[in-house]
Structure formats: C-alpha cells, structure tokens
C-alpha positions as CSV (number, residue, x, y, z in Angstrom):
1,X,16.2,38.8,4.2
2,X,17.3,39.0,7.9
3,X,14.0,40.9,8.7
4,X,12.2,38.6,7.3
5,X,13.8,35.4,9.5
6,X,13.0,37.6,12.4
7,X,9.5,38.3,11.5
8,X,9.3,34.6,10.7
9,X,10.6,33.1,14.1
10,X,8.5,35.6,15.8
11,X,5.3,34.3,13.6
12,X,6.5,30.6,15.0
13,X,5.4,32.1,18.5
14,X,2.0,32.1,16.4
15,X,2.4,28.6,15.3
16,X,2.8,27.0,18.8
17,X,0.2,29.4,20.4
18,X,-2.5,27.7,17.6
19,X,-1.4,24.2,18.9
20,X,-1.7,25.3,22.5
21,X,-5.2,27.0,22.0
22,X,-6.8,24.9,20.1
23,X,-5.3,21.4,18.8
24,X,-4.8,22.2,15.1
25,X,-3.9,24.6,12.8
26,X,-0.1,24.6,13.6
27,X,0.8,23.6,9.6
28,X,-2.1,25.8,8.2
29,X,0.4,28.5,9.6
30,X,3.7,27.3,9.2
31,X,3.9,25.9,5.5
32,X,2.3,29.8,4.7
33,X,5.5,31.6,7.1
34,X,7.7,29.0,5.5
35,X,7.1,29.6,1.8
36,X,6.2,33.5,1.7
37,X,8.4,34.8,4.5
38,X,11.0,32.7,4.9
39,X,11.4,31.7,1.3
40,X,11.5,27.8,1.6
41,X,10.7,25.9,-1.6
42,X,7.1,25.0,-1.3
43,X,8.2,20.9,-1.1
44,X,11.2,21.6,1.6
45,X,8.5,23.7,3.8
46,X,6.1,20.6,4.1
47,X,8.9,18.5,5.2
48,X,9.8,21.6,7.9
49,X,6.7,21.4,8.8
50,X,5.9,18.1,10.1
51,X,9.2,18.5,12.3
52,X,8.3,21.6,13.4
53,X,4.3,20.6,14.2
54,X,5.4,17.2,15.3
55,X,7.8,18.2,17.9
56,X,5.7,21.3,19.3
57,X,2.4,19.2,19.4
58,X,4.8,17.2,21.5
59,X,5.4,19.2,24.1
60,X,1.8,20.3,24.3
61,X,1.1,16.6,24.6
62,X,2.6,16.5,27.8
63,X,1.0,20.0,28.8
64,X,-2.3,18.6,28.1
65,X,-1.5,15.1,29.7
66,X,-0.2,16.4,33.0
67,X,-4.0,18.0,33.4
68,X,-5.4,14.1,32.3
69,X,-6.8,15.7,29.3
70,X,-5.2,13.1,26.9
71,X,-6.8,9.4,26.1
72,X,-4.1,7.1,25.4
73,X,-6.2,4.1,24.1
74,X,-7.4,6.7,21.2
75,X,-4.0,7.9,20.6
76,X,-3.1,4.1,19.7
77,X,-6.9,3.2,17.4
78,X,-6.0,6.6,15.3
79,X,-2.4,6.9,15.9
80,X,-1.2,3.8,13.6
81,X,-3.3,4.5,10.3
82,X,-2.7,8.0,10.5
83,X,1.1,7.6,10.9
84,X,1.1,4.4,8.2
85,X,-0.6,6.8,5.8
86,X,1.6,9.9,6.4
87,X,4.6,7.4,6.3
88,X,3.7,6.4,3.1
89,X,2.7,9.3,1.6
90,X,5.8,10.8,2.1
91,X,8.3,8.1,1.5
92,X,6.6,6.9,-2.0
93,X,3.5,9.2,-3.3
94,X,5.0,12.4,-2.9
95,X,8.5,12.1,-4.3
96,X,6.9,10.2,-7.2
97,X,4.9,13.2,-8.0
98,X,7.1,14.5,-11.6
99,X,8.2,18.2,-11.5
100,X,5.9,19.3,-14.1
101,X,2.5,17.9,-14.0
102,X,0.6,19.7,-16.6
103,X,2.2,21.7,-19.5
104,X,1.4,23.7,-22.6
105,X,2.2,26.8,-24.6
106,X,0.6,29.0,-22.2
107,X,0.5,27.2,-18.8
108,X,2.8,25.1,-16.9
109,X,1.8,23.1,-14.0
110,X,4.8,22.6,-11.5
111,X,4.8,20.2,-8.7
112,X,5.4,22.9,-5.8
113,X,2.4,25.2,-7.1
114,X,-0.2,22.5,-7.5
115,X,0.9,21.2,-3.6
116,X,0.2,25.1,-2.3
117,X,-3.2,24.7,-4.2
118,X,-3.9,21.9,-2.7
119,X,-2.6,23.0,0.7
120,X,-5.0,25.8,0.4
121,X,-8.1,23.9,-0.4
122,X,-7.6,21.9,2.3
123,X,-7.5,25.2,4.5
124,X,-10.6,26.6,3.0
125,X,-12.4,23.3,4.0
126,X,-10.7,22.9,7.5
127,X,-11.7,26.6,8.1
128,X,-15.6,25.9,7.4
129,X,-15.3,23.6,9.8
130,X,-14.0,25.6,12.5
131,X,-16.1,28.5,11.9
132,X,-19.3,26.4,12.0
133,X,-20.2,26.3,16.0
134,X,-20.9,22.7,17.1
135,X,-24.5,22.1,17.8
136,X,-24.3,19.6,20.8
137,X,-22.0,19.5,23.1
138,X,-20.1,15.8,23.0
139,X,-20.6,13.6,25.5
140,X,-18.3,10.9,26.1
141,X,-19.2,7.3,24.9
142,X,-18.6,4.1,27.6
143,X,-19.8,1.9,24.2
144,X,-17.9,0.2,21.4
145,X,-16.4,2.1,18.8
146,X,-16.4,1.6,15.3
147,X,-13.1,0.2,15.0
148,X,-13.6,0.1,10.6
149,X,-14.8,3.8,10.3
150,X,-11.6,4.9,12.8
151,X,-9.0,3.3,10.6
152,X,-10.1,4.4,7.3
153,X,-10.5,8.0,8.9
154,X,-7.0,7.7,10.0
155,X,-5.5,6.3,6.8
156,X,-7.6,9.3,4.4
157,X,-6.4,12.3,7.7
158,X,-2.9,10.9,7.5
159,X,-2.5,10.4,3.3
160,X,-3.6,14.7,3.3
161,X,-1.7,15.4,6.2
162,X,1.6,13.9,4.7
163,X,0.8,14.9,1.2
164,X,0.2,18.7,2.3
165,X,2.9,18.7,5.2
166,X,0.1,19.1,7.5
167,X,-0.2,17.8,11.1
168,X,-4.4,16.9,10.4
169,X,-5.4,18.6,13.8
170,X,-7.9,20.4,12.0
171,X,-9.5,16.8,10.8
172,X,-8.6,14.6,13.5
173,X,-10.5,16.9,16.3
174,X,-13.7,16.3,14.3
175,X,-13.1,12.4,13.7
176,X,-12.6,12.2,17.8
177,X,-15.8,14.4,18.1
178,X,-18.0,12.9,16.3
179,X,-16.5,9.4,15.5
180,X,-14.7,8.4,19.4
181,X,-17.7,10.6,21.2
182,X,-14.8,12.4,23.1
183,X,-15.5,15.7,24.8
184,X,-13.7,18.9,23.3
185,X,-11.2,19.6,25.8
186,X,-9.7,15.6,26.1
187,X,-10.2,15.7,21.7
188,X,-8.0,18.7,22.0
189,X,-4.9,17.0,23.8
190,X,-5.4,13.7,22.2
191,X,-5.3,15.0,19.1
192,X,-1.7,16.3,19.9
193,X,-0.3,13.5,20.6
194,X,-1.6,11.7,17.0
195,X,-0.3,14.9,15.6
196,X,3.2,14.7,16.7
197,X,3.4,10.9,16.1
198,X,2.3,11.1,12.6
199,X,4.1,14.4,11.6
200,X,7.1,12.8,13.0
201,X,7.2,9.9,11.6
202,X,6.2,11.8,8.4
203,X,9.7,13.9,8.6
204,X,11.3,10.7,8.7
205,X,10.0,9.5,5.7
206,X,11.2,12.5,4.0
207,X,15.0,12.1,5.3
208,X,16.9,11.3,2.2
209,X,20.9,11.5,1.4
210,X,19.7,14.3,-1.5
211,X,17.8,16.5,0.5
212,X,19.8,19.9,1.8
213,X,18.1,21.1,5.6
214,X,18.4,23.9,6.9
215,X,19.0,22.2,10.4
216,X,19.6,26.0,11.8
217,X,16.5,27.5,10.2
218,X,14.4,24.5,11.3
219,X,15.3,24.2,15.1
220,X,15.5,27.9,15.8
221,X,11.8,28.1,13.7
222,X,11.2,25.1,16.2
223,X,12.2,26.5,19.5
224,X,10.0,29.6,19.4
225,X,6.7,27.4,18.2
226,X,7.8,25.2,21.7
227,X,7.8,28.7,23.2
228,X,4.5,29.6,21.5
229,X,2.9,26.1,22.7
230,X,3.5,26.9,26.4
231,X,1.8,30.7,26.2
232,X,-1.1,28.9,24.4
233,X,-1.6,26.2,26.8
234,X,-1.7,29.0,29.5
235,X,-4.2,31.1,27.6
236,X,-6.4,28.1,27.0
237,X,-7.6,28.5,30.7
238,X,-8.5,32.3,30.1
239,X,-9.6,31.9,26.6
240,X,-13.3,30.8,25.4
241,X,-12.3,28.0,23.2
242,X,-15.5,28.6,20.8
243,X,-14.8,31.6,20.0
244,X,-11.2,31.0,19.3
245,X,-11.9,28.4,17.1
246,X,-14.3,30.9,14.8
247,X,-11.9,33.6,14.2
248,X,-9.1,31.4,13.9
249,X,-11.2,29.9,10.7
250,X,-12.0,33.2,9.2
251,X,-8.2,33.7,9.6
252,X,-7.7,30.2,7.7
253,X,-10.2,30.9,5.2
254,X,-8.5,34.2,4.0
255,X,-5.4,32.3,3.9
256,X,-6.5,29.1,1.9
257,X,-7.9,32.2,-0.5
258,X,-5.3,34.6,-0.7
259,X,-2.5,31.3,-1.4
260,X,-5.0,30.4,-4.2
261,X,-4.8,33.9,-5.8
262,X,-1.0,34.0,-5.4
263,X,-0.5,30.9,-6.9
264,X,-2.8,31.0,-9.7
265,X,-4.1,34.1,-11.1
266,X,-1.6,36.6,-9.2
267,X,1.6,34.4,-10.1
C-alpha cells in the first residue's frame, strides 16, 4: 500500500504537468490515480478531485496571467453557470443518486461503478476531441458574443464536470474556441481559472458533517500536482502544443476504454 501512495503522489506530478501543458485533462487523470492506485472509493475520489484540480488550475491561473494569457471578462460570462451547475450538481443531484441503481439476479448496478462508466465515456469523447487537429487557427473576435449559447454551455460543462468530479477543461477549451473566438494560448489560461472556480466551489458543495477526508492524502496528492503545474507551465514554452494535445488524447482514450473494461466485463 505504501508503494502505491508513492507511485500515486509521484503520478500527481503528472496531474499538474497536464494542467500546465495544456488546460485540461487534470481530473481525466486524477479520479483514475485516485480509484486504482490509491484506492479511494470511486464517489470520495471525484470530490478529491475537484480540490485537487481546483487548487492546482489555481496556481497555473496565476502562471498564465502573469504572461497576460488570461481574459477576465470570459472568466466571469462562463465562470457563473459553470460553477452554478457544478454547485448544484454536487450539493443535490449527486448525493440523491441511490446506492444501487439497477439490480437483478445476475447483475447489480452500484452507484460508484455506473459514475466510473460515465467518467470514462466522457474521456472517450473528450479524447476525440483532442486528438482531432483544429482546422483554422482561431482568431480573436472584437464582436458580440452570444451571451444565450455561453450560459447554457456553461450550465451543460459544469452539471458533467460536477457529476464526474471533473474540472471540464477538456470542454470548456472548445466552447472558448469556437463559441468566445479566443485564440489557443489565452483559451488555455482562461480556462484555468473557470476550472479552479468551478471545481472549487464544487468541493464545497460536497463538504458534509458525514463525509470522512483524508485531509493528509488530499493535500500531499495536492502539493506535488502544484509541483507538476509549474514544470508544465515551463515546458509549455519548449513544447509544440498540437502535438501534445494528440498523444495526450490517445492517452485518454485508452483510459476512458480500459476503465470501461474494468468496470464492466473485467469486474
């Protein structure tokens, strides 16, 4: 068990290096390390996760605002339907979800199997889209936005983020892409800063008088993501970020499959 904190915290390192790199992807790690190396309880790890996301996305927020590659102003139009969504979500859909969903003679359907499921689908679709290249570069738009379309993006990112324990990098990049016409590198530390205020927030929603953290497990797992955050940051400036992004999907897309298998037909 010892070895397998160890190889967790240093997989963390991986989990902030993500974040730094490319945006997203911090959870799509985490909730796996959580669950299959660390042995959290599938439910407890989401909740880790939005602490641990929300806090290193964070401190890459600052990273990426100290070069001015943050817009504030989209922060704010996606920032308050994600985070009412996630809040939500976690504070009244998720612990409403019964224990057993789906039972008979053969097969039962518990609560923190159908979540990894879902967790994984999620995965296999975030990783088509990163391993699709973009076909035009984004330009950035002077015009109006479309204020509608933003919101009900941000309410639909934050109700899978908070019901998977996910930060949503991997779908708000994409909405700031295509939707708020921002170029890649100013989608990339904008979307930290929604991340970290909706997985935050998120965490909060989950802090109740039953619920037994592992406060030791869950700041040291923290730490070296923060640690992780910084080396990616740094390595953004050597790295191609194109290329990054496509074999971090194929990465993402074994993982959404192999989680599938686990929990299903290898179970």
């Amino acid at each position: 068990m010892e070895l397998n904190l160890v190889f967790g915290y240093l997989s963390a390192v991986l989990v902030g290096i993500t974040l730094g790199l490319i945006g997203s992807g911090g959870s799509i790690l985490s909730v796996p390390i959580l669950v299959y190396i660390m042995g959290v309880e599938p439910i407890l790890a989401t909740a880790y996760s939005l602490f641990i996301v929300g806090t290193t996305a964070l401190f890459g927020g600052f990273q990426k605002a100290k070069q001015n590659l943050v817009d504030f102003r989209k922060v704010v139009l996606f920032g308050i339907p994600t985070i009412l969504s996630v809040f939500i979500t976690r504070k009244i859909i998720v612990p409403r979800i019964p224990e057993i969903l789906f039972s008979t003679s053969v097969f039962t359907l518990h609560k923190s199997v159908f979540i990894m499921i879902i967790f994984a689908i999620v995965m296999i679709f975030a990783s088509i889209r990163m391993i699709r290249p973009l076909q035009v570069e984004i330009q950035e738009s002077k015009g109006k936005l479309n204020y509608g379309k933003i919101f009900i993006q941000g309410l639909l990112i934050g109700l899978v983020a908070g019901f998977v324990g996910a930060g949503g990098g991997f779908l708000i990049i994409p909405a700031l892409l295509f939707l708020a016409k921002t170029p890649m590198k100013m989608a990339v530390g904008t979307s930290l800063f929604i991340v970290a205020a909706q997985s935050l927030i998120g965490f909060l929603g989950d802090l109740r008088p039953e619920q037994n953290l592992n406060w030791n497990l869950l700041l040291t797992f923290t730490i070296c993501s923060i640690i992780g955050v910084f080396i990616g940051s740094y390595l953004s400036k050597k790295i191609e970020g194109e290329k990054l992004k496509t074999g971090f999907g194929w990465f993402v897309l074994a993982m959404g499959i192999y989680i599938i298998l686990k929990e299903s037909i290898l179970k």
